[in-house]
Biotite code that builds the C-alpha atoms (Angstrom):
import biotite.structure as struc

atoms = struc.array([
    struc.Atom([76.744, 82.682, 110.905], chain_id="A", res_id=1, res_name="UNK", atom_name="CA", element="C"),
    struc.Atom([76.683, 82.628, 114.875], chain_id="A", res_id=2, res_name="UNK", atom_name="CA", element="C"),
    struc.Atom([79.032, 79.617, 114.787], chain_id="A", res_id=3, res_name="UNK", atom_name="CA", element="C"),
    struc.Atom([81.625, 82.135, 112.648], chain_id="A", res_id=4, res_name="UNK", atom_name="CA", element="C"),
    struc.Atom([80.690, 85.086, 115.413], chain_id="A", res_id=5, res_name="UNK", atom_name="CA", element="C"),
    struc.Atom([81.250, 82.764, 118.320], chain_id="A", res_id=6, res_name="UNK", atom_name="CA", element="C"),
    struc.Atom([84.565, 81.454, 117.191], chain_id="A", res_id=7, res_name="UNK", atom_name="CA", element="C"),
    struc.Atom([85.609, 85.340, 116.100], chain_id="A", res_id=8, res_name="UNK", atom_name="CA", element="C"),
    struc.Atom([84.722, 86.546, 119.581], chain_id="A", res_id=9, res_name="UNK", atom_name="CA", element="C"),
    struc.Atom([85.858, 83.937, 122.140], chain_id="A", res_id=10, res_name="UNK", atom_name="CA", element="C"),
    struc.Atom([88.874, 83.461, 119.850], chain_id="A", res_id=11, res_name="UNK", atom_name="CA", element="C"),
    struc.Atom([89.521, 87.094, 120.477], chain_id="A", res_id=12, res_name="UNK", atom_name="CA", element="C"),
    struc.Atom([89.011, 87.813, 123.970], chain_id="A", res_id=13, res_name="UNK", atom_name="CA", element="C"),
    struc.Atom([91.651, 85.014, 124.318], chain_id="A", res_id=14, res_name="UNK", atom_name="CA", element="C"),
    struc.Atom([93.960, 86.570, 121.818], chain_id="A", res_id=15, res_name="UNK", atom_name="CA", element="C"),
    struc.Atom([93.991, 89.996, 123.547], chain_id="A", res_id=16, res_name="UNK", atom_name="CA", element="C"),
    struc.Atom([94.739, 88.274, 126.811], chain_id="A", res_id=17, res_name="UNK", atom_name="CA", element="C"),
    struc.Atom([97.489, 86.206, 125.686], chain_id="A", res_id=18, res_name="UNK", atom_name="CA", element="C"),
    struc.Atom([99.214, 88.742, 123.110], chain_id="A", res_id=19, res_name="UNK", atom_name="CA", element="C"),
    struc.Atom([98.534, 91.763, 125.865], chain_id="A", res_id=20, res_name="UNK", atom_name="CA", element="C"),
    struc.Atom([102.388, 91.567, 126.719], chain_id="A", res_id=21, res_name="UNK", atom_name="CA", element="C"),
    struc.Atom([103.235, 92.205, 122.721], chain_id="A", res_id=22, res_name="UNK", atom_name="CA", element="C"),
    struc.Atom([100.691, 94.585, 122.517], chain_id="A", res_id=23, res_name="UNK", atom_name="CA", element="C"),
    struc.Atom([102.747, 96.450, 124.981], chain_id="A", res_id=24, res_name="UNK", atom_name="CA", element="C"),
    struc.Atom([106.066, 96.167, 123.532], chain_id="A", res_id=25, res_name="UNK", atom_name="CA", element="C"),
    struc.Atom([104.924, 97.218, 120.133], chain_id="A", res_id=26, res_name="UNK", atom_name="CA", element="C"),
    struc.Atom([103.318, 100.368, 121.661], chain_id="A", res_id=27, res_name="UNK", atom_name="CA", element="C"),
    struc.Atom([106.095, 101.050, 123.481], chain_id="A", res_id=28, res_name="UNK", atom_name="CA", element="C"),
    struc.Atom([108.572, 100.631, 120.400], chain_id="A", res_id=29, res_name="UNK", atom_name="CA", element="C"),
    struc.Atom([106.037, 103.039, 118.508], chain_id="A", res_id=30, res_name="UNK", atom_name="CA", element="C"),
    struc.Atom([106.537, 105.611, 121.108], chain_id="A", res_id=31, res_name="UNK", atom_name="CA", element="C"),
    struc.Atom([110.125, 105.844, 121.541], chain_id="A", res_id=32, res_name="UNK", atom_name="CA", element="C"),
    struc.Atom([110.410, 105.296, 117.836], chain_id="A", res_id=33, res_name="UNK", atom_name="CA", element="C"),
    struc.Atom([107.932, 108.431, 117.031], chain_id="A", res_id=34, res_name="UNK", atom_name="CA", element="C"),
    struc.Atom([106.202, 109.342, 120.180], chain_id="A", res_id=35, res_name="UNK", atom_name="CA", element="C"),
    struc.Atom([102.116, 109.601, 120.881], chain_id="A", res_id=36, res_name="UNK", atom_name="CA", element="C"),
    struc.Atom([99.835, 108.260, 119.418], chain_id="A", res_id=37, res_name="UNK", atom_name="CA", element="C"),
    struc.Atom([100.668, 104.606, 119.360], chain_id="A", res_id=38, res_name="UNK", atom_name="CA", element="C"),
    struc.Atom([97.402, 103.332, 117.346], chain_id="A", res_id=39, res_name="UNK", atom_name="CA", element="C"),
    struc.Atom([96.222, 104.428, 114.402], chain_id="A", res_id=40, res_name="UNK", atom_name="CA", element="C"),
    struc.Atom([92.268, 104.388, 113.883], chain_id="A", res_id=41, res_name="UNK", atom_name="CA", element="C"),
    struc.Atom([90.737, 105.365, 109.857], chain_id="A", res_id=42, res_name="UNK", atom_name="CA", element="C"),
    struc.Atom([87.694, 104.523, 108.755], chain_id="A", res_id=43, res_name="UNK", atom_name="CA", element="C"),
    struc.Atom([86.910, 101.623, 106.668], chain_id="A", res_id=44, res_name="UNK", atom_name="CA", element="C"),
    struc.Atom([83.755, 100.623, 105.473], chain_id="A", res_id=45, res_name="UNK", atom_name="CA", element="C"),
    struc.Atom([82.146, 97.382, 107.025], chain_id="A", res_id=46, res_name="UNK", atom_name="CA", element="C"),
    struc.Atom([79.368, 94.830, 106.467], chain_id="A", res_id=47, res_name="UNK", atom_name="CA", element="C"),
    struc.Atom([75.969, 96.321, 104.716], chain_id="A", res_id=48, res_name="UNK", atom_name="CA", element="C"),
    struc.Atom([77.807, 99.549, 103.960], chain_id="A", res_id=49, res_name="UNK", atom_name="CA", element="C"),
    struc.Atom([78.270, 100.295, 107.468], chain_id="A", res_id=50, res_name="UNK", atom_name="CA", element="C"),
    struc.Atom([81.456, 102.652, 108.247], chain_id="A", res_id=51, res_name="UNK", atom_name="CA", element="C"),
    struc.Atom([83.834, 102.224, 111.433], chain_id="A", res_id=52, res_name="UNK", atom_name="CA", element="C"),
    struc.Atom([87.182, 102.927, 112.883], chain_id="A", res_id=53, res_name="UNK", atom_name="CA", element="C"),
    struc.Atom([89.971, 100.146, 112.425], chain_id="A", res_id=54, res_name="UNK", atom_name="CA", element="C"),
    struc.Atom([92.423, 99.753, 114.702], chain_id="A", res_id=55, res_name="UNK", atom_name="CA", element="C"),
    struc.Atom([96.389, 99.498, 114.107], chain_id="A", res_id=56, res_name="UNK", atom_name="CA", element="C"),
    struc.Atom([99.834, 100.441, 115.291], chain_id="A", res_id=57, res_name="UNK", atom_name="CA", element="C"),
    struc.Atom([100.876, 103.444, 113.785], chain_id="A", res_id=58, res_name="UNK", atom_name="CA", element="C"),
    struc.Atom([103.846, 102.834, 111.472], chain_id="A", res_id=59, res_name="UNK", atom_name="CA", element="C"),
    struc.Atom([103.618, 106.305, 109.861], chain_id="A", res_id=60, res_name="UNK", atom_name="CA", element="C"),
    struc.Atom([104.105, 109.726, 110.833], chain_id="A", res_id=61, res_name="UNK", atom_name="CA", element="C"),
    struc.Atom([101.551, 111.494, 112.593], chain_id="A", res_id=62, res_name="UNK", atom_name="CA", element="C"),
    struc.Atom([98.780, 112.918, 109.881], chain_id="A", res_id=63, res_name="UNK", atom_name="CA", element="C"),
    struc.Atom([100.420, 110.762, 107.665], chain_id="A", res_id=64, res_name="UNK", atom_name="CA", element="C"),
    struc.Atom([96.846, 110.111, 105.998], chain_id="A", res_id=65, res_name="UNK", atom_name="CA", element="C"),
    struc.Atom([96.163, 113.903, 105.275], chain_id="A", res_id=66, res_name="UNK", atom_name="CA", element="C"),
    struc.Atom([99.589, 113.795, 103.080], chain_id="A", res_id=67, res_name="UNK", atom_name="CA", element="C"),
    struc.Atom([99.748, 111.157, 100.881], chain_id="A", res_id=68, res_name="UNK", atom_name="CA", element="C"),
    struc.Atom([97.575, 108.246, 99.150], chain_id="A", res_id=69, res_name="UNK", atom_name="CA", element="C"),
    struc.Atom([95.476, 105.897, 100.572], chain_id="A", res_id=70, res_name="UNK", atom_name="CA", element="C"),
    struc.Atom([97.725, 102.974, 99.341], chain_id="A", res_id=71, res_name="UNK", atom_name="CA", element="C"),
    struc.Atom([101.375, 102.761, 100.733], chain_id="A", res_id=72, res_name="UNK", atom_name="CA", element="C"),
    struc.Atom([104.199, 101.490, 98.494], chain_id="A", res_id=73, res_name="UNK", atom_name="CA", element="C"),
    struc.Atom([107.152, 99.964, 100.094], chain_id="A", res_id=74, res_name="UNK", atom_name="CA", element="C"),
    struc.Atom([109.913, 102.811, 99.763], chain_id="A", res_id=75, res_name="UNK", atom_name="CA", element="C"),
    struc.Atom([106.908, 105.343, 101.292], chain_id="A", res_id=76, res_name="UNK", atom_name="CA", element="C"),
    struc.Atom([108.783, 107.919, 103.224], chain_id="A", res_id=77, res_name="UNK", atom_name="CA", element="C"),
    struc.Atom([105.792, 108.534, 105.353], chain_id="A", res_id=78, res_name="UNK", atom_name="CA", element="C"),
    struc.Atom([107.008, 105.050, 106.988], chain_id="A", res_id=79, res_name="UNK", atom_name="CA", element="C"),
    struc.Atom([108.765, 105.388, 110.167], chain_id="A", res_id=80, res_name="UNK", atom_name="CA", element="C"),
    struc.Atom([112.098, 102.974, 110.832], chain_id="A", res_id=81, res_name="UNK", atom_name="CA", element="C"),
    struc.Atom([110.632, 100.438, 113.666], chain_id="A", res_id=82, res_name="UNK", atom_name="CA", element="C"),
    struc.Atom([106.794, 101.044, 111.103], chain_id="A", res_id=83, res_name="UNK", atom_name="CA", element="C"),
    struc.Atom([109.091, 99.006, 108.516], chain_id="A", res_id=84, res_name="UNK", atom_name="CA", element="C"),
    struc.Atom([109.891, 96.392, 110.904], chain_id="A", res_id=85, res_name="UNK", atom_name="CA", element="C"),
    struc.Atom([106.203, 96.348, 112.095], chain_id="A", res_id=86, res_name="UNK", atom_name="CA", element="C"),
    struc.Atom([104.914, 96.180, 109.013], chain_id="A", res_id=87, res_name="UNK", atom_name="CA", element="C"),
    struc.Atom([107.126, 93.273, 107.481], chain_id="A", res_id=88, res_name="UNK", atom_name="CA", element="C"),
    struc.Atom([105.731, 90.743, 110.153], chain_id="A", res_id=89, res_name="UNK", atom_name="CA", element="C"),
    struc.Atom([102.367, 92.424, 110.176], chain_id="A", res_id=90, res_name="UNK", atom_name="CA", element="C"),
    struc.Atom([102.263, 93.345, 113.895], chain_id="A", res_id=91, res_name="UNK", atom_name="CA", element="C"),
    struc.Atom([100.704, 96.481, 113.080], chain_id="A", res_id=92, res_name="UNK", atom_name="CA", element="C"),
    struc.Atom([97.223, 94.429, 112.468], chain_id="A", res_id=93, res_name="UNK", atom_name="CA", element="C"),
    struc.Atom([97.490, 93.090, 115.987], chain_id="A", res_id=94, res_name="UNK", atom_name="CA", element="C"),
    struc.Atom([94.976, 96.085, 117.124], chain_id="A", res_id=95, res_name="UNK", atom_name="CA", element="C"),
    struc.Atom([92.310, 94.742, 114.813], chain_id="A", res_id=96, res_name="UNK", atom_name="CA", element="C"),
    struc.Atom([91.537, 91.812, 117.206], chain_id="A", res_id=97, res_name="UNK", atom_name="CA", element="C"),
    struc.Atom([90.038, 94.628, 119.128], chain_id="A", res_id=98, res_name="UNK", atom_name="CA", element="C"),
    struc.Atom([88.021, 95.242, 116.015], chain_id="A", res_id=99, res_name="UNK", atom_name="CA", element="C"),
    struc.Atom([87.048, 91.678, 116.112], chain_id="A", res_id=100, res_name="UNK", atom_name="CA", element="C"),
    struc.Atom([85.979, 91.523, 119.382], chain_id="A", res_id=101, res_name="UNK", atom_name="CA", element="C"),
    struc.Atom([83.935, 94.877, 118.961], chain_id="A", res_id=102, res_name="UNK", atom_name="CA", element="C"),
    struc.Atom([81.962, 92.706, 115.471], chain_id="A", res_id=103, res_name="UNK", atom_name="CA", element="C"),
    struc.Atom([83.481, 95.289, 113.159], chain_id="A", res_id=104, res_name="UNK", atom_name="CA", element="C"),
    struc.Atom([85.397, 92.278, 111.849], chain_id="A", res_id=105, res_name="UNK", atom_name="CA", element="C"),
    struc.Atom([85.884, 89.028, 111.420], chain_id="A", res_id=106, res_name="UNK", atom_name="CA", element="C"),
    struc.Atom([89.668, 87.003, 111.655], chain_id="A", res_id=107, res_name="UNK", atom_name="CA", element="C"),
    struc.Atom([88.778, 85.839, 107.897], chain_id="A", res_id=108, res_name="UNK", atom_name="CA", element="C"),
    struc.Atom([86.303, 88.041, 105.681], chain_id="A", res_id=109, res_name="UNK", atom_name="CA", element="C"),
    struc.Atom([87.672, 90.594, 102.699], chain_id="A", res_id=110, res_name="UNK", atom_name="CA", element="C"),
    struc.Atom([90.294, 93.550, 103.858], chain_id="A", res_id=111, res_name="UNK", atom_name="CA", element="C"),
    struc.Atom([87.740, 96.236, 104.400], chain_id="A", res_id=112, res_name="UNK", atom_name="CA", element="C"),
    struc.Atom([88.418, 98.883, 102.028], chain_id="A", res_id=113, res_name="UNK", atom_name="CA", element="C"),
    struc.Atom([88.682, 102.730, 102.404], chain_id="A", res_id=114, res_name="UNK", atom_name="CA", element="C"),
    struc.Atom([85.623, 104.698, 101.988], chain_id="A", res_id=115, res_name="UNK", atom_name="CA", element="C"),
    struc.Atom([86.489, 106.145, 98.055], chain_id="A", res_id=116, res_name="UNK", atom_name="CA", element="C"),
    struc.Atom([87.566, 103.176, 96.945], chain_id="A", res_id=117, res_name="UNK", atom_name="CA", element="C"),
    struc.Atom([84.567, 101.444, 98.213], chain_id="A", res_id=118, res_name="UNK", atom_name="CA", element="C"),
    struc.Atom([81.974, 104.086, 96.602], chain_id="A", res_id=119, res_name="UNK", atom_name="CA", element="C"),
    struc.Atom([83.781, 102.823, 93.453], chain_id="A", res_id=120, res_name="UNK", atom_name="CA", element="C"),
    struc.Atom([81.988, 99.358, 93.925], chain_id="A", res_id=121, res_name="UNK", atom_name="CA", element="C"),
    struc.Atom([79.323, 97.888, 91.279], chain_id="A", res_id=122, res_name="UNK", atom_name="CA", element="C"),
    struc.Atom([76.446, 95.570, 91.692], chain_id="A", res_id=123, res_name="UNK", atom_name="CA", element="C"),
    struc.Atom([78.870, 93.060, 91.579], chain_id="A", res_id=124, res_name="UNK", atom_name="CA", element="C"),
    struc.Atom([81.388, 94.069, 94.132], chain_id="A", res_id=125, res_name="UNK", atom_name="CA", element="C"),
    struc.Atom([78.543, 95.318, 96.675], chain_id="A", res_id=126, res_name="UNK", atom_name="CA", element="C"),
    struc.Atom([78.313, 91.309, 97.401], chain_id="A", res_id=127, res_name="UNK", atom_name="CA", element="C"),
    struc.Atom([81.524, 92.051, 99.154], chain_id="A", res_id=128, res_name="UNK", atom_name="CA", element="C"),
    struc.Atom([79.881, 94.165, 102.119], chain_id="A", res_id=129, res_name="UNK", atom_name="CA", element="C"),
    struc.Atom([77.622, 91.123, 103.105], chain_id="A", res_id=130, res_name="UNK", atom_name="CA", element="C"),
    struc.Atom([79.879, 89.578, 105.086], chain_id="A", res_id=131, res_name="UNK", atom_name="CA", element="C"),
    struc.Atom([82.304, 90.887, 107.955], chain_id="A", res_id=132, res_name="UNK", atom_name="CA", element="C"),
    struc.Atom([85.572, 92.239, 106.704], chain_id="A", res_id=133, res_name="UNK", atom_name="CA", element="C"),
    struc.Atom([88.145, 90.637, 108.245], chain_id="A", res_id=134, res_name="UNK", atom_name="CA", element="C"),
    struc.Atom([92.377, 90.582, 109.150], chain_id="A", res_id=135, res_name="UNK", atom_name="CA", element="C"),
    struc.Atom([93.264, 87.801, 106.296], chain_id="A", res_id=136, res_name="UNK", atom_name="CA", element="C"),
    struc.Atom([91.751, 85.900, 103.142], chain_id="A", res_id=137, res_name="UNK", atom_name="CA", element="C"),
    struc.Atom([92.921, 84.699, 100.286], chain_id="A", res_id=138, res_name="UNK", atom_name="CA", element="C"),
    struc.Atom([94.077, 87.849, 98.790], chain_id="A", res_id=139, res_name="UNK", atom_name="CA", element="C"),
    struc.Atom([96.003, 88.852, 102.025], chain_id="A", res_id=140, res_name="UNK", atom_name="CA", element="C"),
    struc.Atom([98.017, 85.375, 101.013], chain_id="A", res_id=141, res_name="UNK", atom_name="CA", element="C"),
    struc.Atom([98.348, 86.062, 97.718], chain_id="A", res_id=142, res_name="UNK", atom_name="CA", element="C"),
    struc.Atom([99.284, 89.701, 97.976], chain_id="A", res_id=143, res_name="UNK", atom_name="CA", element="C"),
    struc.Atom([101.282, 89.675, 101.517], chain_id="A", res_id=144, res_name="UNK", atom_name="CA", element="C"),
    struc.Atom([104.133, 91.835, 99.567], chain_id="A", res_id=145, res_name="UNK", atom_name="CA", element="C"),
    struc.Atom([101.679, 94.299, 98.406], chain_id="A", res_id=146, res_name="UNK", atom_name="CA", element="C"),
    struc.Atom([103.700, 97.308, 99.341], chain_id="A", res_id=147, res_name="UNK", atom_name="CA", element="C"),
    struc.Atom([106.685, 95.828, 96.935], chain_id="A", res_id=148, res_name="UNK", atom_name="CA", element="C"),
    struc.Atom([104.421, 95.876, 93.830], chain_id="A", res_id=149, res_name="UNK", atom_name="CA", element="C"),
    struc.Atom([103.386, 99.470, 94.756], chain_id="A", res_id=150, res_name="UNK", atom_name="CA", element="C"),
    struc.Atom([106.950, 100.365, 95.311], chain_id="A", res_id=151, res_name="UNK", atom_name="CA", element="C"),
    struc.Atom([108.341, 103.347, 92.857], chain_id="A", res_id=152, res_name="UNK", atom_name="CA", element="C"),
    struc.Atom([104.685, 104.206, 91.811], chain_id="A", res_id=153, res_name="UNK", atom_name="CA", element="C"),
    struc.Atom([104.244, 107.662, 91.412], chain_id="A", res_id=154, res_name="UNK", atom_name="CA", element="C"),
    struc.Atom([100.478, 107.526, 91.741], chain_id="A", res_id=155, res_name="UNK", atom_name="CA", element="C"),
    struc.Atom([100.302, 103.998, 94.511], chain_id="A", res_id=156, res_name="UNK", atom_name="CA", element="C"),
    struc.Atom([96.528, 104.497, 94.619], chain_id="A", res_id=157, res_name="UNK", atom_name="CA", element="C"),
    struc.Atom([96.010, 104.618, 90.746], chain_id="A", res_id=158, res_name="UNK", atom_name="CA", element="C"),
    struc.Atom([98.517, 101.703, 90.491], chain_id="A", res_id=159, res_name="UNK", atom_name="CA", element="C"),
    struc.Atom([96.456, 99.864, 93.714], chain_id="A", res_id=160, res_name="UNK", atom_name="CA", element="C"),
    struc.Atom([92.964, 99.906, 91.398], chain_id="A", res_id=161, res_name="UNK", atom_name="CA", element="C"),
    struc.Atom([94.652, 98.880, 88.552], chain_id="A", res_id=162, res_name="UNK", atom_name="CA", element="C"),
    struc.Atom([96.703, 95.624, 88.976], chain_id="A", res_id=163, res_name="UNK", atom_name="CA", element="C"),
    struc.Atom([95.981, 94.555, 92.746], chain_id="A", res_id=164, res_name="UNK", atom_name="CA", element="C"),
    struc.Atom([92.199, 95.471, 93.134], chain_id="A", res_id=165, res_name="UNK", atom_name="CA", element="C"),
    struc.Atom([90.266, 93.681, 90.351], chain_id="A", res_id=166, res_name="UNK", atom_name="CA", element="C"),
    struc.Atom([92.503, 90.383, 91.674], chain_id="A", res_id=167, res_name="UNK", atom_name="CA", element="C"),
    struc.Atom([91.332, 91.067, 95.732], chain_id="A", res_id=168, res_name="UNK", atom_name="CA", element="C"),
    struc.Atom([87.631, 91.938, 94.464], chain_id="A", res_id=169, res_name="UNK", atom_name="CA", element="C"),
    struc.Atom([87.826, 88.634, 92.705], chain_id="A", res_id=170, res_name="UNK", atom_name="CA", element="C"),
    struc.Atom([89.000, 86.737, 95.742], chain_id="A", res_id=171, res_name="UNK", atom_name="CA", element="C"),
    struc.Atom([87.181, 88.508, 97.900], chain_id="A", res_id=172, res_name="UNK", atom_name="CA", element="C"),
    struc.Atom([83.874, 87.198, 95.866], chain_id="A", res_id=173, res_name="UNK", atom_name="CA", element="C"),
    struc.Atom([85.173, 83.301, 96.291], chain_id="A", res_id=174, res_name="UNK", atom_name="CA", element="C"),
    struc.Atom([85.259, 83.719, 99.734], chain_id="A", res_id=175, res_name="UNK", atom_name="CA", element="C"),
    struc.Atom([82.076, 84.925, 100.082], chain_id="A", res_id=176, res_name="UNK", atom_name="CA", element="C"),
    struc.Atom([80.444, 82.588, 98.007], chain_id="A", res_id=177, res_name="UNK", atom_name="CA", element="C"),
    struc.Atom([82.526, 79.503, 99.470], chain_id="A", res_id=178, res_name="UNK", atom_name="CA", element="C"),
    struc.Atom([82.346, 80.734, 103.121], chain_id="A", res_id=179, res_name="UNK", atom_name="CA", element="C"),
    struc.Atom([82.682, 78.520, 106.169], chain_id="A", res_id=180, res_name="UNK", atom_name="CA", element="C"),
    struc.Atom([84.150, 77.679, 109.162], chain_id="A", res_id=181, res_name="UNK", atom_name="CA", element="C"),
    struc.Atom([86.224, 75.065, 107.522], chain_id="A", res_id=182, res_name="UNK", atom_name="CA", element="C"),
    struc.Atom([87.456, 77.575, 104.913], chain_id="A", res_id=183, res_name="UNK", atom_name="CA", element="C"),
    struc.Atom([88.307, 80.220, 108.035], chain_id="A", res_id=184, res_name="UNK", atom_name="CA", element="C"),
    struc.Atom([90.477, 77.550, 109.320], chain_id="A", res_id=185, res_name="UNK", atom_name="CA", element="C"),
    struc.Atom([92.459, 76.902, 106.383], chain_id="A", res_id=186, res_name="UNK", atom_name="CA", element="C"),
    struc.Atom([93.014, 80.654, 105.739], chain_id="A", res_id=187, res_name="UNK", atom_name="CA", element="C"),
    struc.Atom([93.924, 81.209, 109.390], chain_id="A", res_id=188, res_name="UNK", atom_name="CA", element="C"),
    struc.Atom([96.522, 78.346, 108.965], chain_id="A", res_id=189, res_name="UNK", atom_name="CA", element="C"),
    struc.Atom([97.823, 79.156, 105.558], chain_id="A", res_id=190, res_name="UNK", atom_name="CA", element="C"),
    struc.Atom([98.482, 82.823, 106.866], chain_id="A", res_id=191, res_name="UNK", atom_name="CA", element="C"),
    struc.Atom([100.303, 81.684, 109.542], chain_id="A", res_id=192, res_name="UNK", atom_name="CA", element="C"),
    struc.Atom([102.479, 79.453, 107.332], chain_id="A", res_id=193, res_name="UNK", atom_name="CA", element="C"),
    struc.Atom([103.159, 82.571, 104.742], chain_id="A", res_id=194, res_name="UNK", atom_name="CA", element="C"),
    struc.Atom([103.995, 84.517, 108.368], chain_id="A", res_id=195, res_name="UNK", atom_name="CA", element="C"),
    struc.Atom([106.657, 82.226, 109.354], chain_id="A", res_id=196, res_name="UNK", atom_name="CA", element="C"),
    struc.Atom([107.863, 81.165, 105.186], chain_id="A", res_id=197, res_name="UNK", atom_name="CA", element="C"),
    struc.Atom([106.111, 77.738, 105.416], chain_id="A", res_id=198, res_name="UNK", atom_name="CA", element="C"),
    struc.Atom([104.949, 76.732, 102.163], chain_id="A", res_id=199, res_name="UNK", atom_name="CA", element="C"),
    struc.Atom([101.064, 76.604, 102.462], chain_id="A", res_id=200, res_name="UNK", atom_name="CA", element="C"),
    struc.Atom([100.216, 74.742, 99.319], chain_id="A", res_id=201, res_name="UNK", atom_name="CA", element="C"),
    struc.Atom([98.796, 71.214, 101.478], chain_id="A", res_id=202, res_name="UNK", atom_name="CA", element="C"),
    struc.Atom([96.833, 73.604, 103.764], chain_id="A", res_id=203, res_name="UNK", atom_name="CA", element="C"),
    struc.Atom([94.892, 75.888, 101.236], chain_id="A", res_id=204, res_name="UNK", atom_name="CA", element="C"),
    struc.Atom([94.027, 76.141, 97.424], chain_id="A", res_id=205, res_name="UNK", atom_name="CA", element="C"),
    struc.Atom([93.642, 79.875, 96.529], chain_id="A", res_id=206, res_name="UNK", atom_name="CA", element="C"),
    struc.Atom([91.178, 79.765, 93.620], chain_id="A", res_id=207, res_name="UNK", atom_name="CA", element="C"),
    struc.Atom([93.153, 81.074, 90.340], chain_id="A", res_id=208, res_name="UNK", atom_name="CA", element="C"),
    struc.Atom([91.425, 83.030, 87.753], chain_id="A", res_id=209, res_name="UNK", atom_name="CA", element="C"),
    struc.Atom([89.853, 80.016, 85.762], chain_id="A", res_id=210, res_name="UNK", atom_name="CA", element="C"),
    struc.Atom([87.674, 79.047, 89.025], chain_id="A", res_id=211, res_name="UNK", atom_name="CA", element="C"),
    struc.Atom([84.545, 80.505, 87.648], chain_id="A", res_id=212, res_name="UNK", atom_name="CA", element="C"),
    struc.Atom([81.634, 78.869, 89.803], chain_id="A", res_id=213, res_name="UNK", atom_name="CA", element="C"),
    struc.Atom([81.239, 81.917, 92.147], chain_id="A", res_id=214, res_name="UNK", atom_name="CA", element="C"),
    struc.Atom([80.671, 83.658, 89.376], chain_id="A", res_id=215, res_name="UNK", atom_name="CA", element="C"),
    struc.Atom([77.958, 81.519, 87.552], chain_id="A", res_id=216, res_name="UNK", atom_name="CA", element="C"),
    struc.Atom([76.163, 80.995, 90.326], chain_id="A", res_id=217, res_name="UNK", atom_name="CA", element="C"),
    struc.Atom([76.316, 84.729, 91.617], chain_id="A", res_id=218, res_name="UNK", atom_name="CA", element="C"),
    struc.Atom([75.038, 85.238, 87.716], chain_id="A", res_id=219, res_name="UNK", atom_name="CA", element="C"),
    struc.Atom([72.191, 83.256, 88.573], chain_id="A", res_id=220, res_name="UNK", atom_name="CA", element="C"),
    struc.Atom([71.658, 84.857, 91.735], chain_id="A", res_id=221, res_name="UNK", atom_name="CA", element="C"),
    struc.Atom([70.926, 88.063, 90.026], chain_id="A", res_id=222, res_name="UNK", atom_name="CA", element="C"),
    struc.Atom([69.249, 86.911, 87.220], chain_id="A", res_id=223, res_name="UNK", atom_name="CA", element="C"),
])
């Protein structure tokens, strides 16, 4: 959609301009908090398959990723004590407008996924990877306390496939089948709202497990 791609990218631009003074403050209280690096770049796997690096602020140690699971439960000691703070108003995404601005993403698409978990995919899921991921959908509204239901688990990525994927995967396929401009508005909005603790019920219907047309018509796609 070049419509989509020229609202992602002049959208951008003019979000790194205007947020370039948080940008800095974050970076600086990730440096005093736990010195250099201040971003924290892992590969994710993006539209048609296609890996790259995604951009955050670090809120974990450094090698953090070479120590522990994928997925990161709330009480994860790996988290530093300003990464908590970050990562409760979700400041740490900030650096993924850079992704945005690069194509890698999109402000609204499904949260690209790690490269194992993505090789995991079926016929099914693959419909996924043909759209930009992006920073929010409906599954980053539904789950926005997703490190609370992974807190305690001994095995967070096990726990992650088991009760939080198969819901995103199933989100992630009504947005793709639904897509639009109009929808990226909404989700952008209702985001915002779940940000701040406005109820975002009026601005956005997230599809419950009963809305089956993506899936009959993705059926007949196939067939």
């Amino acid at each position: 959609m070049r419509m989509k791609r020229a609202f992602d990218l002049s959208v951008g631009v003019m979000a790194l301009v205007l947020l370039s003074p948080l940008f800095l403050v974050v970076a600086v209280a990730v440096w005093l908090d736990d010195g250099l690096p201040v971003f924290y770049r892992s590969v994710r796997v993006g539209r048609d398959g296609r890996p790259f690096l995604m951009w955050k602020f670090r809120t974990m140690g450094v090698n953090a990723d070479k120590i522990g699971p994928s997925s990161t439960a709330e009480n994860d000691p790996r988290i530093t004590p300003r990464g908590r703070a970050l990562r409760r108003f979700k400041l740490d995404e900030l650096p993924q407008i850079i992704n945005v601005v690069r194509g890698d993403m999109s402000f609204v698409g499904p949260r690209p996924q790690v490269p194992w978990a993505a090789a995991l995919y079926g016929a099914r899921e693959q419909r996924l990877l043909w759209v930009r991921p992006g920073i929010t959908d409906y599954a980053s509204i539904v789950f926005a306390d997703e490190a609370a239901v992974l807190r305690g688990s001994p095995d967070p990525d096990r726990r992650y496939l088991e009760t939080i994927a198969p819901e995103k995967i199933r989100l992630g396929l009504q947005y793709v089948e639904h897509r639009s401009l109009g929808l990226d508005l909404r989700i952008l909005a209702a985001t915002l709202c779940r940000l701040v603790g406005i109820k975002h019920s009026a601005i956005l219907h997230v599809p419950g497990p009963s809305s089956e047309r993506a899936e009959v018509r993705a059926a007949r796609i196939e067939r």
